[in-house]
KOLMIVO-134839 format. One record per residue (C-alpha): y, x, z; residue number from 1. Coordinates in steps of 0.1 Angstrom, whole numbers, padded with zeros to 4 digits. Layout:
N
{Y=Y | X=X | Z=Z | roke=NUM}
...
END
This chain:
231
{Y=0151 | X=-0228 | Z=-0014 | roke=1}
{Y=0173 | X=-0195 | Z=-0018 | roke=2}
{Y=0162 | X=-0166 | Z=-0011 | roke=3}
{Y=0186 | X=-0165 | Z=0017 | roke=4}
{Y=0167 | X=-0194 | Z=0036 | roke=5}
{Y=0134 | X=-0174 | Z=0044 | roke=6}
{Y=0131 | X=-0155 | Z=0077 | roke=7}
{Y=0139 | X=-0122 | Z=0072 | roke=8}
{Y=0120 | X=-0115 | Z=0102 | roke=9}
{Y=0095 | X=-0087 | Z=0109 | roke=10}
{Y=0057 | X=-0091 | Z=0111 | roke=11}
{Y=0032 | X=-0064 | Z=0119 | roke=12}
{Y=-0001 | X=-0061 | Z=0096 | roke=13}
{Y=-0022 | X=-0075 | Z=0118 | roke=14}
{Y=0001 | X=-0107 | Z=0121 | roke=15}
{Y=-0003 | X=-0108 | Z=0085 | roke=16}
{Y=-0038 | X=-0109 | Z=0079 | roke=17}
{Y=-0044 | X=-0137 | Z=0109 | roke=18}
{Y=-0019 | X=-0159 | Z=0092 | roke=19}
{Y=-0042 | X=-0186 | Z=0074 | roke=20}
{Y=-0040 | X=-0187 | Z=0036 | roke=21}
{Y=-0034 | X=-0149 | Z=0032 | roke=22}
{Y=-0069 | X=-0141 | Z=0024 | roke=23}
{Y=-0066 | X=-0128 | Z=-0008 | roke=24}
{Y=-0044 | X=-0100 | Z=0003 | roke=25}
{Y=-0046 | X=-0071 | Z=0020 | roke=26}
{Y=-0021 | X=-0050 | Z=0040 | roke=27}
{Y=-0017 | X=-0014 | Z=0029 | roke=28}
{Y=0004 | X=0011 | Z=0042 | roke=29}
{Y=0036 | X=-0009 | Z=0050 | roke=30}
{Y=0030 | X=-0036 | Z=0023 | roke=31}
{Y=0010 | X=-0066 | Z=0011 | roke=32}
{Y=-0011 | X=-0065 | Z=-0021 | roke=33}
{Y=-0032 | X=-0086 | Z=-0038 | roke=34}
{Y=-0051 | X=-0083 | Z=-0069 | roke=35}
{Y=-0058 | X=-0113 | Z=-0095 | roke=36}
{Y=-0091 | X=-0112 | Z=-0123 | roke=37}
{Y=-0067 | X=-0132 | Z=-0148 | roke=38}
{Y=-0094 | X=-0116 | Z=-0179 | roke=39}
{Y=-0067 | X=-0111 | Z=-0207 | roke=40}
{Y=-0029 | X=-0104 | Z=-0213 | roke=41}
{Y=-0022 | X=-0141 | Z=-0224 | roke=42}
{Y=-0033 | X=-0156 | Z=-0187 | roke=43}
{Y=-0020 | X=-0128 | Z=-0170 | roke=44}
{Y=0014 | X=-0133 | Z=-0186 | roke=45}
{Y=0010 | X=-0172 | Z=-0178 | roke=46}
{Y=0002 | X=-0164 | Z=-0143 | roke=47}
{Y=0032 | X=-0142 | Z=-0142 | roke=48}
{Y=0052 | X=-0165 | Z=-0152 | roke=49}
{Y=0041 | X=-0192 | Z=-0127 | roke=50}
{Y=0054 | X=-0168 | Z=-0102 | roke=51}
{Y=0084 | X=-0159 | Z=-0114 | roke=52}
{Y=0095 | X=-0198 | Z=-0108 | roke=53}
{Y=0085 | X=-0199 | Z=-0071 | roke=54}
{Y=0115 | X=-0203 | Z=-0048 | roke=55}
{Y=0124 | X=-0168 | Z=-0030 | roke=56}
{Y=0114 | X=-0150 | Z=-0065 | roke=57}
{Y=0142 | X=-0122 | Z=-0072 | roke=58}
{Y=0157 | X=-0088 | Z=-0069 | roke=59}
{Y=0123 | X=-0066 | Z=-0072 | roke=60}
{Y=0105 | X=-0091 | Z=-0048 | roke=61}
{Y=0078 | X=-0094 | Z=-0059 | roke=62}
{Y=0069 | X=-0060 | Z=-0076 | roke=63}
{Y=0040 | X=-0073 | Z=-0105 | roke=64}
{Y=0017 | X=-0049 | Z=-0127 | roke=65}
{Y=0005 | X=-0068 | Z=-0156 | roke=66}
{Y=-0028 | X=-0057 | Z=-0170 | roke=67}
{Y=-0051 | X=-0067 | Z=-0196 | roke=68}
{Y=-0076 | X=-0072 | Z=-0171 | roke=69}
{Y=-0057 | X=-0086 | Z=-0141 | roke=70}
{Y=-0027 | X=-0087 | Z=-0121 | roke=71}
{Y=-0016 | X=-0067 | Z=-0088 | roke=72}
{Y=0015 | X=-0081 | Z=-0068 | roke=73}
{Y=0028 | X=-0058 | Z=-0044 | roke=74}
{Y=0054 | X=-0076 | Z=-0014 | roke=75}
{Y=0075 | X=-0053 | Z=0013 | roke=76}
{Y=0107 | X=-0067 | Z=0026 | roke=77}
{Y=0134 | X=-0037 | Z=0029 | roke=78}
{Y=0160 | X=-0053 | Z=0051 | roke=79}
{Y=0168 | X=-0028 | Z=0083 | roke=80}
{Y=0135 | X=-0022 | Z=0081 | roke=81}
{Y=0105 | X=-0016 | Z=0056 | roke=82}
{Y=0078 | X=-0035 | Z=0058 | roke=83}
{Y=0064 | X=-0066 | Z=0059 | roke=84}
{Y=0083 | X=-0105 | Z=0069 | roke=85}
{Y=0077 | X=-0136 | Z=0074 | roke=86}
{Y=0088 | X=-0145 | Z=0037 | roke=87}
{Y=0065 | X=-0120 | Z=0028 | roke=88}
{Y=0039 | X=-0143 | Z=0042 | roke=89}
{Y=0050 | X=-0176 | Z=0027 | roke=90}
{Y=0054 | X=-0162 | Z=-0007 | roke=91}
{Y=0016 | X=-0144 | Z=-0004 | roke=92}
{Y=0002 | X=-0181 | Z=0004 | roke=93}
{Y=0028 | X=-0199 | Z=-0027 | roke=94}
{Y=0011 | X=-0174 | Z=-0052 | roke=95}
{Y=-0024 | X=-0172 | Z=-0036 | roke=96}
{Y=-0018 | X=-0212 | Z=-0044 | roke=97}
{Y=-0004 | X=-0207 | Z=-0080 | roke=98}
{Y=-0039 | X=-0186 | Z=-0088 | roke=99}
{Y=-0059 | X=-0209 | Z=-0073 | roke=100}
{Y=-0045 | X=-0240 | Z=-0092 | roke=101}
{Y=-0046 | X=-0216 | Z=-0127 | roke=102}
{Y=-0085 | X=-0209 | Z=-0116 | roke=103}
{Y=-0076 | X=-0174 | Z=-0115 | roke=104}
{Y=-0099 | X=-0154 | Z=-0089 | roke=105}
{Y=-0088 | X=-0125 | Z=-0067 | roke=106}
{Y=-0107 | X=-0096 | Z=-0057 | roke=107}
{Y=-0094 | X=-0081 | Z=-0023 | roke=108}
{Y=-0119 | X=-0053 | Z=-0029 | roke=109}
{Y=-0101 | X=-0039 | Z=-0056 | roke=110}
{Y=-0060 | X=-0029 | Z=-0038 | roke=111}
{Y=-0054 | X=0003 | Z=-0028 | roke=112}
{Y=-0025 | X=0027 | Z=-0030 | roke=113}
{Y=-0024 | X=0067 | Z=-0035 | roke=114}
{Y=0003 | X=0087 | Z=-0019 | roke=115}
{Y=0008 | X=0125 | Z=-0019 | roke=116}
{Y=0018 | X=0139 | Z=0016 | roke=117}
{Y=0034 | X=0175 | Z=0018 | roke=118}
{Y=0041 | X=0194 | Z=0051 | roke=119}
{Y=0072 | X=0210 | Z=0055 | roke=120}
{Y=0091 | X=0233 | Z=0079 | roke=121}
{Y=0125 | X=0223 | Z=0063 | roke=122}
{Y=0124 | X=0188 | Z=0052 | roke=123}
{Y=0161 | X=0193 | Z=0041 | roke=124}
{Y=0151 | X=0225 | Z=0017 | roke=125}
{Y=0114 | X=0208 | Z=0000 | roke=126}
{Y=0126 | X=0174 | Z=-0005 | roke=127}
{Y=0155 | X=0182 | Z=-0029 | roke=128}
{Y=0131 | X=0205 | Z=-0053 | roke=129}
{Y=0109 | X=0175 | Z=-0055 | roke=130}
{Y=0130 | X=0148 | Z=-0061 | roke=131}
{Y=0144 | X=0169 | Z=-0094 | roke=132}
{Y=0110 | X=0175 | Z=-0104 | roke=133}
{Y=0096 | X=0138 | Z=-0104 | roke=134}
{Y=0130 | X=0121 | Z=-0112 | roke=135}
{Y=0119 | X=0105 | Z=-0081 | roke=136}
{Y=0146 | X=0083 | Z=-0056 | roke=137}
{Y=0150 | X=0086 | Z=-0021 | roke=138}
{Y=0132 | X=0054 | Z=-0007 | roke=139}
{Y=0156 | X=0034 | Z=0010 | roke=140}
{Y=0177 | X=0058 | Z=0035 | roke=141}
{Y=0145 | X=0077 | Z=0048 | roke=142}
{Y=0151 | X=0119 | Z=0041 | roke=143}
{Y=0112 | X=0120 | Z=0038 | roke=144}
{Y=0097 | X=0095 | Z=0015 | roke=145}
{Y=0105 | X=0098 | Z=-0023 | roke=146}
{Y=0096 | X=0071 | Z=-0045 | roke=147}
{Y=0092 | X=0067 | Z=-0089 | roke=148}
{Y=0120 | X=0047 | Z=-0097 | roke=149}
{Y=0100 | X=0026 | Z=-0119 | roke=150}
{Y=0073 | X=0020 | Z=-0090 | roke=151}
{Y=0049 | X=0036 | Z=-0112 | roke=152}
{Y=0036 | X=0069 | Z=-0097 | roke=153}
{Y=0025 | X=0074 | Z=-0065 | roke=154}
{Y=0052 | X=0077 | Z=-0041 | roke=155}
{Y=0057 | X=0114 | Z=-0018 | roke=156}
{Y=0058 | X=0116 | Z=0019 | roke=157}
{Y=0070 | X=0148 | Z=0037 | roke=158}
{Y=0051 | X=0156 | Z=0072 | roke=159}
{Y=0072 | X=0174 | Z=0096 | roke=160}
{Y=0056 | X=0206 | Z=0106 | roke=161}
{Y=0061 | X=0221 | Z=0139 | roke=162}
{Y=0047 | X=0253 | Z=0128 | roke=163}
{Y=0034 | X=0272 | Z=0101 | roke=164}
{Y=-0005 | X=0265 | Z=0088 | roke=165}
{Y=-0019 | X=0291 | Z=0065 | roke=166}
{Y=-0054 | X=0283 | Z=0071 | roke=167}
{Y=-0050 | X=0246 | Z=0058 | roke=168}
{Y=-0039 | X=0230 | Z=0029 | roke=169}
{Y=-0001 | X=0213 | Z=0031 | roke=170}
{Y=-0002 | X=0190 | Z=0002 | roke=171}
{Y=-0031 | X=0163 | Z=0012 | roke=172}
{Y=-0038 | X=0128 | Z=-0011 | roke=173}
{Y=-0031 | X=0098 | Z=0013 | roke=174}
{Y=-0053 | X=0066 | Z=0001 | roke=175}
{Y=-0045 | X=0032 | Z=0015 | roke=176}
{Y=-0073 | X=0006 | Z=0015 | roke=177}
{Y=-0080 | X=-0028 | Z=0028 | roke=178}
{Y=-0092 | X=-0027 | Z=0061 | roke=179}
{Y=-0121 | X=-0040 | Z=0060 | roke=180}
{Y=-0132 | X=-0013 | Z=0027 | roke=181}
{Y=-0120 | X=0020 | Z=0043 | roke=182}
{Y=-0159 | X=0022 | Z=0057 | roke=183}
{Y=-0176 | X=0021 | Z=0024 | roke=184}
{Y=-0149 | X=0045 | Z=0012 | roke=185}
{Y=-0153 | X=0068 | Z=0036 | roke=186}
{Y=-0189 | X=0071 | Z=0033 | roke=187}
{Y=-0186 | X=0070 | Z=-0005 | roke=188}
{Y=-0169 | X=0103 | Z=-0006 | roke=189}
{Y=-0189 | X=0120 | Z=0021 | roke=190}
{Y=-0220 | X=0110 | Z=0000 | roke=191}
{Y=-0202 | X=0127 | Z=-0026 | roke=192}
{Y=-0199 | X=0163 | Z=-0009 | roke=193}
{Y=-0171 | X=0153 | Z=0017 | roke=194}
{Y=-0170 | X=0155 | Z=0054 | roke=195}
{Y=-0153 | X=0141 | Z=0081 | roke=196}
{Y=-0131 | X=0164 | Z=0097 | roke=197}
{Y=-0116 | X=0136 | Z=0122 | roke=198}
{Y=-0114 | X=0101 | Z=0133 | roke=199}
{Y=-0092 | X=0108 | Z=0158 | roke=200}
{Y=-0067 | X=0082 | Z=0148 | roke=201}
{Y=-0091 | X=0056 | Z=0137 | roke=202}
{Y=-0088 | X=0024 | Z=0125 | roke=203}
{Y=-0049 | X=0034 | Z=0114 | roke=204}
{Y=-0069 | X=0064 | Z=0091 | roke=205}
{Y=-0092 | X=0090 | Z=0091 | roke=206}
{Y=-0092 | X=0126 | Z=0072 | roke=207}
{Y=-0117 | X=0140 | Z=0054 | roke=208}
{Y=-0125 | X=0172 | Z=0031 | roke=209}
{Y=-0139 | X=0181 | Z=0000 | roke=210}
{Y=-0163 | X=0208 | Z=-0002 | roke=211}
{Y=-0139 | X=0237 | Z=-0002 | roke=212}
{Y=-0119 | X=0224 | Z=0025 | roke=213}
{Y=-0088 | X=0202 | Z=0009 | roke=214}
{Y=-0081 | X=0177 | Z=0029 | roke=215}
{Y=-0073 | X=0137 | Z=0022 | roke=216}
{Y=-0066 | X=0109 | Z=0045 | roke=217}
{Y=-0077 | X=0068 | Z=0041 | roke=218}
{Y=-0058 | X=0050 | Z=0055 | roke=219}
{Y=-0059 | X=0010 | Z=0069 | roke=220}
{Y=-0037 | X=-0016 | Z=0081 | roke=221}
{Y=-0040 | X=-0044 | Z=0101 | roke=222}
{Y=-0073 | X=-0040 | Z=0116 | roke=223}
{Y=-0089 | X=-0078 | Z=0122 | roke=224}
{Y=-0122 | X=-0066 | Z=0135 | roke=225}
{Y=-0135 | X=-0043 | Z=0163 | roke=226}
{Y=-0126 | X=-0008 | Z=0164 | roke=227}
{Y=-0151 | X=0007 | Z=0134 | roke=228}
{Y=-0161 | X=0035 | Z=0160 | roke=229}
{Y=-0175 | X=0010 | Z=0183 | roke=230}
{Y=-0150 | X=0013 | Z=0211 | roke=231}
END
């Protein structure tokens, strides 16, 4: 089957994680990811390999890190959108199946992904200084997301700001987790000093502080369960 023959239609993250067979992966931030124990280079490169002969494999899609330990395989369709598709979905179950039939476990626990988030006033004046300083790209045709061209460091979001907001930070950490870990996350780093400083957009994420007042958001997708503040 060409890659031309999958649906290049548009599922939310919810969809995703209630389609059977996807339960090794986890939705985060616009994306699916999963992450495979392979134990060494050699099987990790086997398993690689195995998925680079499934039909719909091509053009970036699917985006593999190849560790010692393990591998992570990212999928996100960019069509006229960016997100997640249907042929997302069927190639998550074709190498959930490839990793199962190499005995190769996954741990769900173990995804996440790290994005910086600045505010600006002028998205038109910041973004330029910062794509010269990271030899970052702009990330499909959106004027506030810039991304590593080699999808290896975190990617930068630029928060429109209405006003001015001297008495706050405006460069804040972003962490995307599997939905069903942002809990023992978020109590993890308010056990380490943190503090919750608002859920009011909970499940999609919360934000939190350090001692002194920076600020970080985690964020989840897809939610599954009932609303973790019980409503």
């Amino acid at each position: 089957m060409t890659d031309t023959e999958y649906k290049i239609e548009r599922i939310r993250p919810q969809q995703f994680h209630e389609i059977g067979g996807l339960e090794d992966w986890r939705v985060l931030g616009e994306g699916a990811c999963a992450y495979f124990r392979t134990g060494s280079f050699t099987a990790g490169a086997q398993f690689v390999q195995a998925i680079s002969e499934l039909p719909g494999v091509g053009s970036g899609h699917p985006d593999v890190d190849l560790r010692d330990e393990g591998v992570t395989v990212r999928l996100i369709t960019i069509a006229d959108f960016y997100g997640l598709s249907e042929r997302d979905a069927e190639l998550a179950r074709q190498i959930s199946a490839v990793a199962r039939t190499l005995n190769i476990p996954a741990d769900p626990s173990s995804v996440q992904t790290v994005q910086v988030t600045i505010d600006a006033l002028v998205l038109s004046d910041v973004v330029p200084f910062w794509r010269a300083l990271l030899g970052y790209e702009d990330r499909a045709n959106s004027p506030e997301d810039l991304i590593d061209p080699h999808r290896r460091g975190a990617p930068f979001y630029f928060q429109q700001m209405d006003a001015p907001r001297p008495q706050r930070n405006r460069v804040h950490v972003d962490v995307w987790v599997p939905y069903d870990q942002a809990q023992a996350r978020i109590a993890a780093a308010i056990a380490a000093g943190g503090r919750l400083v608002s859920d009011a957009y909970a499940p999609s994420h919360w934000v939190l502080a350090d001692p002194e007042g920076n600020e970080a958001c985690v964020g989840a997708a897809g939610w599954i369960e009932a609303d973790p503040r019980g409503q």
